[in-house]
C-alpha positions as CSV (number, residue, x, y, z in Angstrom):
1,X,-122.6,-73.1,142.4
2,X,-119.5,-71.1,143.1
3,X,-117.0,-71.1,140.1
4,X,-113.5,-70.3,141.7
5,X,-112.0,-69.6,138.1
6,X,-114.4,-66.6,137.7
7,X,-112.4,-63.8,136.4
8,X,-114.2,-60.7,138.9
9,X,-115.8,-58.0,137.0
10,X,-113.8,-54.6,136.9
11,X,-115.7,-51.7,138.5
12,X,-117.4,-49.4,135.9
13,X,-116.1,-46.1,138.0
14,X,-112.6,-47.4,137.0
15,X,-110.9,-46.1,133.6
16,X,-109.2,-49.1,131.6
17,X,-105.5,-47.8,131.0
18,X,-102.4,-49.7,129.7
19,X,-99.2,-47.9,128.7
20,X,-97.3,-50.2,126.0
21,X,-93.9,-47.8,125.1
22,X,-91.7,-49.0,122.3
23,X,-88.1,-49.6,123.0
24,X,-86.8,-50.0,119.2
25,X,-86.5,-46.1,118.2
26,X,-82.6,-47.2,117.2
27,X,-84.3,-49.5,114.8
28,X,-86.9,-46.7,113.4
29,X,-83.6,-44.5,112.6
30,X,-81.7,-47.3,110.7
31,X,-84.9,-47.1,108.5
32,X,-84.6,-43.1,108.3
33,X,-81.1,-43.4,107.4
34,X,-81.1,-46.2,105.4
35,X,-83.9,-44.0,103.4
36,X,-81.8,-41.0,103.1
37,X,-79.3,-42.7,101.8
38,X,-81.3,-44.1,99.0
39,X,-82.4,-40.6,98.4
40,X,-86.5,-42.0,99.1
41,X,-88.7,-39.1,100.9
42,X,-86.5,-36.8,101.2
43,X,-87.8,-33.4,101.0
44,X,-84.5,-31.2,101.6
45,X,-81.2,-30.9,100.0
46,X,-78.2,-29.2,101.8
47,X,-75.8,-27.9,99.5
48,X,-72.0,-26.5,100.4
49,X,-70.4,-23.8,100.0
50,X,-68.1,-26.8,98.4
51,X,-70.4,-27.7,96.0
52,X,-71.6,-30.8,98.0
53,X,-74.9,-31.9,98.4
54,X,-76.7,-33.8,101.3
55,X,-80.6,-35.4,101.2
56,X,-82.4,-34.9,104.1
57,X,-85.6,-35.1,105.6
58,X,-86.8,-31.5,106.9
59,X,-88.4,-33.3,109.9
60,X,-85.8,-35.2,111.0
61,X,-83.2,-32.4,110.5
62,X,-85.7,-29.9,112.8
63,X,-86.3,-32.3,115.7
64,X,-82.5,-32.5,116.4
65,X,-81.4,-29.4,115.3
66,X,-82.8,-25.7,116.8
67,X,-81.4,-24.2,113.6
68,X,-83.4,-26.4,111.1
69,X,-86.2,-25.8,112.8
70,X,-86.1,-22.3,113.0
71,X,-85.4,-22.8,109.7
72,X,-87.9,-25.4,108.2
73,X,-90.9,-23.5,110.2
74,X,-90.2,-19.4,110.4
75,X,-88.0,-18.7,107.4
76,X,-88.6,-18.6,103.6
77,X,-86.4,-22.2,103.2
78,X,-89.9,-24.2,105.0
79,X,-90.9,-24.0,101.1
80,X,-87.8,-24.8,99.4
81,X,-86.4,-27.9,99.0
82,X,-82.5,-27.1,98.3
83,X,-81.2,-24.6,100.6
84,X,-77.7,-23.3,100.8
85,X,-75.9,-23.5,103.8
86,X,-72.9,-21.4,104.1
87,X,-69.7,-21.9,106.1
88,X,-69.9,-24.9,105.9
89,X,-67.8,-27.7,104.3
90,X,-69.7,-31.1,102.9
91,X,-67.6,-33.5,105.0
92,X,-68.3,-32.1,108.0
93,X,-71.9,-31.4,107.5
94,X,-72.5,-34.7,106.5
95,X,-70.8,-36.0,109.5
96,X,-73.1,-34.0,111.5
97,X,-76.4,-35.2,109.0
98,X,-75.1,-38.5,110.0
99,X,-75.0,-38.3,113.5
100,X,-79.0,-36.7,113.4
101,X,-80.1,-40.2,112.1
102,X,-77.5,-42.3,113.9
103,X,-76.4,-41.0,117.4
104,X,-72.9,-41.5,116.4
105,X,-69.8,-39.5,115.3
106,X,-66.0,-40.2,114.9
107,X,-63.9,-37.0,116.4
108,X,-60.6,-36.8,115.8
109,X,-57.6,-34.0,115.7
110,X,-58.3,-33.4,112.5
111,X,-62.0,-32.8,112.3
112,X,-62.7,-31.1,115.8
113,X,-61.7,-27.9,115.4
114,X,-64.2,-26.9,112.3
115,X,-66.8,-29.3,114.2
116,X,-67.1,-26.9,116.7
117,X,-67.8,-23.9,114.9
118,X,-70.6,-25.9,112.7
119,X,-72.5,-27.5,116.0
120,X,-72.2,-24.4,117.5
121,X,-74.5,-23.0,114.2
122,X,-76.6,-26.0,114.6
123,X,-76.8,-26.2,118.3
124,X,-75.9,-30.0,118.8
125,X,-75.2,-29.3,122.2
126,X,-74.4,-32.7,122.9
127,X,-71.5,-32.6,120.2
128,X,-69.8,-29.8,121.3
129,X,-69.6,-31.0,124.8
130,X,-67.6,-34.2,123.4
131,X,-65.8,-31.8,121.0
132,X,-64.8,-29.9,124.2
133,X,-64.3,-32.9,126.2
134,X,-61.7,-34.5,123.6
135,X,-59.9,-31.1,122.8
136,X,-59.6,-30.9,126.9
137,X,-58.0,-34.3,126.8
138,X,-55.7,-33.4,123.7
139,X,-54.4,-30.0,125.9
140,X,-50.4,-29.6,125.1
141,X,-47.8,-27.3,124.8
142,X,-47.8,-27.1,121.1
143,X,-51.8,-26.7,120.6
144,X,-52.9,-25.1,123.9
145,X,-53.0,-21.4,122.8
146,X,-54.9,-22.6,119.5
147,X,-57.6,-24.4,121.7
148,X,-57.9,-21.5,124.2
149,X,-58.4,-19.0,121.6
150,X,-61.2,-21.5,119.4
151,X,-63.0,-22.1,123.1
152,X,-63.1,-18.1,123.5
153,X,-64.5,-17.6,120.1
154,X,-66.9,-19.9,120.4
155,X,-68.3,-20.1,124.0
156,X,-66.8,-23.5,125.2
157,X,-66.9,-22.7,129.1
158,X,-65.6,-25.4,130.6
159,X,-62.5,-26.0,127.7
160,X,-61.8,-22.2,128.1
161,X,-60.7,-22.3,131.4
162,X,-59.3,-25.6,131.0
163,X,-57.1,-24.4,128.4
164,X,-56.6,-21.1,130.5
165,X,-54.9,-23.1,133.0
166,X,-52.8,-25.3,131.4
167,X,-51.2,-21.9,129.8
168,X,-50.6,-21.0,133.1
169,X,-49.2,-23.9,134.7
170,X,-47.1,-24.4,131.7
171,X,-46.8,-20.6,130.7
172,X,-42.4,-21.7,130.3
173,X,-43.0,-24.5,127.8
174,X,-46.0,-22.8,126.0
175,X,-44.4,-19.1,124.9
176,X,-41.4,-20.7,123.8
177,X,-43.9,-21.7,120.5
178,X,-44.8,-19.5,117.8
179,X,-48.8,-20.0,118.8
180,X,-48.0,-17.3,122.2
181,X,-46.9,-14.5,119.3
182,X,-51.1,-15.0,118.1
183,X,-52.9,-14.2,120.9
184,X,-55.1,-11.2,120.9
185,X,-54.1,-8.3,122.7
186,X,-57.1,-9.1,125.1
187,X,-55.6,-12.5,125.6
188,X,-52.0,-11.4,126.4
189,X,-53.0,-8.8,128.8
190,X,-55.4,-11.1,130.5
191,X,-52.0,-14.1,130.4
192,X,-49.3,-11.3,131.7
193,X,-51.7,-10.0,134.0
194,X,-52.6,-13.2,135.8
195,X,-51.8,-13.5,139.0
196,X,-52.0,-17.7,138.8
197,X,-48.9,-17.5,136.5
198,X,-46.4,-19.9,137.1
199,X,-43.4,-18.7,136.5
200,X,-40.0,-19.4,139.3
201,X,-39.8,-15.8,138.8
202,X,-40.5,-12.6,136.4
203,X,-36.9,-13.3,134.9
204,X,-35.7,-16.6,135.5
205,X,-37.6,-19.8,133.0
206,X,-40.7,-18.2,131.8
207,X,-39.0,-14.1,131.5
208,X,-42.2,-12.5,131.5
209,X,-40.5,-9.5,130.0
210,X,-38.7,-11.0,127.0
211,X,-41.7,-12.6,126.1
212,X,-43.6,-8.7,126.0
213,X,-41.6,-7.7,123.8
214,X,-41.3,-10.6,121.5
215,X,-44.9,-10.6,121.3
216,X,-45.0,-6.5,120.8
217,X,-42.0,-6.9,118.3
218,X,-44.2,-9.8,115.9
219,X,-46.6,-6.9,114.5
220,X,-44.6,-4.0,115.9
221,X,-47.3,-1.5,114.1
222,X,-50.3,-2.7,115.4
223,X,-48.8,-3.7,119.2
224,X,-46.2,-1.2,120.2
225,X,-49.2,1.5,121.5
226,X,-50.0,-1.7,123.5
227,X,-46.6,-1.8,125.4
228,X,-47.6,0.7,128.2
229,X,-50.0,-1.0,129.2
230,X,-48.8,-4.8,129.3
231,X,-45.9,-3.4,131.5
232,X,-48.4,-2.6,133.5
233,X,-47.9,-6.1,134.4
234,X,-45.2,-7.0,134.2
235,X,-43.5,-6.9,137.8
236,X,-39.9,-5.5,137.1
237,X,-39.4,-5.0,141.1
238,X,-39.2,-8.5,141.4
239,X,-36.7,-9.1,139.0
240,X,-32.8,-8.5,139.7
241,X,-31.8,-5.1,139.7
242,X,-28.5,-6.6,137.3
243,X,-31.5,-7.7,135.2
244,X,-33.2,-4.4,135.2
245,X,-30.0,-3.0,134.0
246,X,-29.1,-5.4,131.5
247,X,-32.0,-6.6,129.9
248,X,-35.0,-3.6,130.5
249,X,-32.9,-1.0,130.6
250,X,-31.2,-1.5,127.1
251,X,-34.2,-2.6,125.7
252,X,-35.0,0.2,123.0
253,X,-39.2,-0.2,122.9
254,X,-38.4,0.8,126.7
255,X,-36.3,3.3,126.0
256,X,-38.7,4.9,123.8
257,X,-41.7,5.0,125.5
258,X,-42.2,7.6,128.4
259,X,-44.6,5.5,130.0
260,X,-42.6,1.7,129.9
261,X,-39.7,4.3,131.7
262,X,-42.0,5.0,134.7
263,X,-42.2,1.3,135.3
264,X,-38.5,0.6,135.2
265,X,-37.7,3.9,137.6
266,X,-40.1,2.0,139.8
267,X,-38.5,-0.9,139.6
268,X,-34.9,0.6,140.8
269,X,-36.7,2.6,143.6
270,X,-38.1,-0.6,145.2
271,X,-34.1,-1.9,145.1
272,X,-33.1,2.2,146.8
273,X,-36.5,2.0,149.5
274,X,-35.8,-1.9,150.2
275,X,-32.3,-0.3,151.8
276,X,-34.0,1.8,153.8
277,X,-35.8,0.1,156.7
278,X,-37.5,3.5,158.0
279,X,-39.0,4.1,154.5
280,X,-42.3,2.1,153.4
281,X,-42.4,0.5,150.5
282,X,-45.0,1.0,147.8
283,X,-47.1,-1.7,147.3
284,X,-48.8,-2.3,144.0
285,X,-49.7,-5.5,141.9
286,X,-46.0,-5.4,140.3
287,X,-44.5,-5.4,144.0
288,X,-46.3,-8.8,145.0
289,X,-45.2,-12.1,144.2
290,X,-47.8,-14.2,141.6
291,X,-49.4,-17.0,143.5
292,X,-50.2,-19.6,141.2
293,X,-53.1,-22.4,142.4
294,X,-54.2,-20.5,145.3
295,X,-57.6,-21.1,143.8
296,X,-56.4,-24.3,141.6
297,X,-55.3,-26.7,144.3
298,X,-56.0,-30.2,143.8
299,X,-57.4,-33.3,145.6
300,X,-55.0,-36.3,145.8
301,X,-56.2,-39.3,146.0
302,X,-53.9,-42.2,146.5
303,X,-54.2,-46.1,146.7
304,X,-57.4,-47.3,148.7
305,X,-59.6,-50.5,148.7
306,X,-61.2,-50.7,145.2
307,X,-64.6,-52.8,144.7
308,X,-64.2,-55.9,146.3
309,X,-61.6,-54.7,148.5
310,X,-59.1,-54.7,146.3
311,X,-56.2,-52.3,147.2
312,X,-54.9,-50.1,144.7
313,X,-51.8,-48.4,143.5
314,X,-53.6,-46.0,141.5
315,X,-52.9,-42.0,142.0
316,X,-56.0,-39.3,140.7
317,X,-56.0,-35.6,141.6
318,X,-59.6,-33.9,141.3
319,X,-59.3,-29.9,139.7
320,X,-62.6,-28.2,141.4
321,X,-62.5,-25.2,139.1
322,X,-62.9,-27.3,136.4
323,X,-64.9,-30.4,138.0
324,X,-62.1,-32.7,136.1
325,X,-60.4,-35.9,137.3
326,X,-56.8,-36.9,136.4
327,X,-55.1,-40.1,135.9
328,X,-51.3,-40.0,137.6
329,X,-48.7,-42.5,137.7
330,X,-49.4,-45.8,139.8
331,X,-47.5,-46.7,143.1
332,X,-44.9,-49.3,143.3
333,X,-46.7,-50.9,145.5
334,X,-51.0,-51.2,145.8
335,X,-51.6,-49.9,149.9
336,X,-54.7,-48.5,151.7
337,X,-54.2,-46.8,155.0
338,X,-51.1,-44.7,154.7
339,X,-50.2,-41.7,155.7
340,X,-49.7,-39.0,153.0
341,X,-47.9,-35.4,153.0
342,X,-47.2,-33.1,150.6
343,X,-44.2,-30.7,150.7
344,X,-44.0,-27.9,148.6
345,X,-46.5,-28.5,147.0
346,X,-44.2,-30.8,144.6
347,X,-43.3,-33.8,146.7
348,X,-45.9,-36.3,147.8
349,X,-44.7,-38.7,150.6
350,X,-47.0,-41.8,150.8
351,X,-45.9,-43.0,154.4
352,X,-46.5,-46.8,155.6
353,X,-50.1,-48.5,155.1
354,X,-51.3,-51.8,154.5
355,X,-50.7,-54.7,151.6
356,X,-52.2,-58.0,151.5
357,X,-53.1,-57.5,155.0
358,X,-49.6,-56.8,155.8
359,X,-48.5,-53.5,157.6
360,X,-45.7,-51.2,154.9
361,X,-42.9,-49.6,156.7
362,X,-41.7,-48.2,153.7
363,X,-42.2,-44.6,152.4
364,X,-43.1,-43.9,148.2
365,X,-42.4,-40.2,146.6
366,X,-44.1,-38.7,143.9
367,X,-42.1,-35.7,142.3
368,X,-44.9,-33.6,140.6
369,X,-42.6,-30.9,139.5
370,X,-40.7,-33.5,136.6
371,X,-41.6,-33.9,133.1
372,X,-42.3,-37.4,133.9
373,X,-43.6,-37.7,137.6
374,X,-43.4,-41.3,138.7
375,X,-43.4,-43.1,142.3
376,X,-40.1,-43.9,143.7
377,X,-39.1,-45.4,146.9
378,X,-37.1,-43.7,149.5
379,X,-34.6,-44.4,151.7
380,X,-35.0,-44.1,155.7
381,X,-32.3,-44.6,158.0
């Protein structure tokens, strides 16, 4: 008699398997923390150069951090149970403790800049990417300089030339702070000699040459033997020959330096050769104009349908160097479809397009050279 509820017989050649993972690890590190807290099992104490102390567990500590466990399994501290750890304060170690057993941290302007130093000793790469990513976000003229010179110490990539950029796009706002007259002499001759500079021009908002010598002038002992060579870069022929005259030319660090004079003779040569049409002109890095963003343009991208065809009014410009997206001002009005150009490379002219399934015949302008750059409508004849 057949029995249709027989459950078939699995063939012996077969290997029984089933894979059962557990989706609560979250839970299991409540329970480490929870111990740590209460001091129970823990097998290592951190202590400060503060005088703070932090309970651990060594093998907690070594699976998130390369340093611990280079620590806890090669070095002489694998058979000590307090262990100093130097450079380091107890708040922000026991931040970083805390994050181990919890996944979370709180960053803030405060506590960011001496996080990155310490999770760049205890490799918590995933830290210092959001300490990077946040300080990116923070970029300004008052605090750019300090952030470019903490990503350069400490290997940020990305935040380096971030911050590398906004000094150059801003280079008028940012050397008018007292934060310009700290940069290394590496930095400074790597700023002046930039050709993505943006500056009007070597004299006008910006004076590349003032701005030498007030850095030169701030610790005139240890910069002046510097001079020569940041004139290097500085590109006097493109300045006014009144200029020259007025402001290089009475300027004693130039008039004492045999080298700095060179440059200005230079300088009022290209104004005696530029006279002369059957002469050629010497051309040299300080004879050619700086072209800022030739390598830094952006990607505009303006209004659209959204998800479920929603037309927007927003406005985002992609940086490719540094694989960022920005947030602009929104449009008056949300349109997909229009026609946009761009005119030195300041003014964006959004031209027509559709709304509510309603052709535009207006035209929107975005000025991206103002402090404030907002949408405004213009007016056709």
């Amino acid at each position: 008699m057949d029995n249709s509820n027989k459950i078939p017989e699995s063939s012996r050649c077969e290997l029984a398997k089933y894979e059962y993972k557990q989706s609560s690890y979250a839970e299991i590190f409540k329970v480490l923390q929870s111990l740590r807290k209460q001091q129970l099992f823990c097998d290592i104490k951190l202590r400060t150069d503060d005088g703070g102390v932090i309970f651990g567990h060594k093998v907690v500590l070594a699976s998130a951090s390369p340093y611990f466990h280079e620590m806890f399994t090669n070095f002489e501290e694998k058979n000590q149970d307090i262990v100093l750890i130097k450079h380091f304060d107890s708040t922000t170690l026991l931040h970083l403790v805390d994050y181990i057993y919890t996944g979370e941290i709180v960053l803030t302007e405060y506590n960011v800049k001496v996080m990155i130093p310490a999770v760049n000793i205890l490799q918590l790469q995933e830290v210092k990417a959001a300490c990077c990513d946040f300080l990116q976000k923070q970029l300004s003229f008052t605090n750019c300089i300090c952030i470019y010179s903490l990503a350069d110490l400490h290997s940020c990539t990305e935040l380096l030339t971030s911050s590398e950029l906004y000094i150059q796009q801003h280079f008028a706002d940012v050397v008018v702070g007292n934060e310009f007259l700290f940069l290394s002499s590496e930095q400074i001759d790597k700023l002046i000699g930039s050709n993505e500079l943006e500056v009007p021009s070597e004299e006008k908002v910006g004076k590349v040459f003032e701005n030498v010598i007030r850095w030169v002038k701030h610790d005139l002992g240890s910069r002046k033997c510097i001079l020569p060579k940041l004139m290097e870069h500085v590109r006097l022929p493109l300045t006014s020959k009144k200029y020259i005259l007025k402001k290089v030319v009475e300027e004693p660090l130039i008039n004492n330096c045999l080298k700095c004079k060179d440059n200005v003779i230079e300088a009022l040569n290209f104004y005696l050769l530029k006279s002369d049409e059957l002469t050629t002109i010497p051309h040299n890095v300080r004879t050619k104009p700086r072209h800022p963003g030739g390598l830094h343009k952006v990607i505009l991208v303006v209004g659209g349908l959204g998800s479920g065809e929603v037309i927007l009014d927003s406005t985002e410009w992609y940086y490719p160097k540094i694989n960022k997206w920005q947030s602009g001002p929104k449009m008056i009005t949300p349109r997909c479809g229009g026609g946009i150009s761009v005119v030195k490379d300041n003014f964006v002219f959004y031209m027509g397009g559709i709304n509510n399934r309603s052709s535009r015949q207006s035209i929107e302008v975005l000025d991206l050279s103002s402090e404030s750059p907002c949408w405004k409508p213009t007016v056709t004849s």
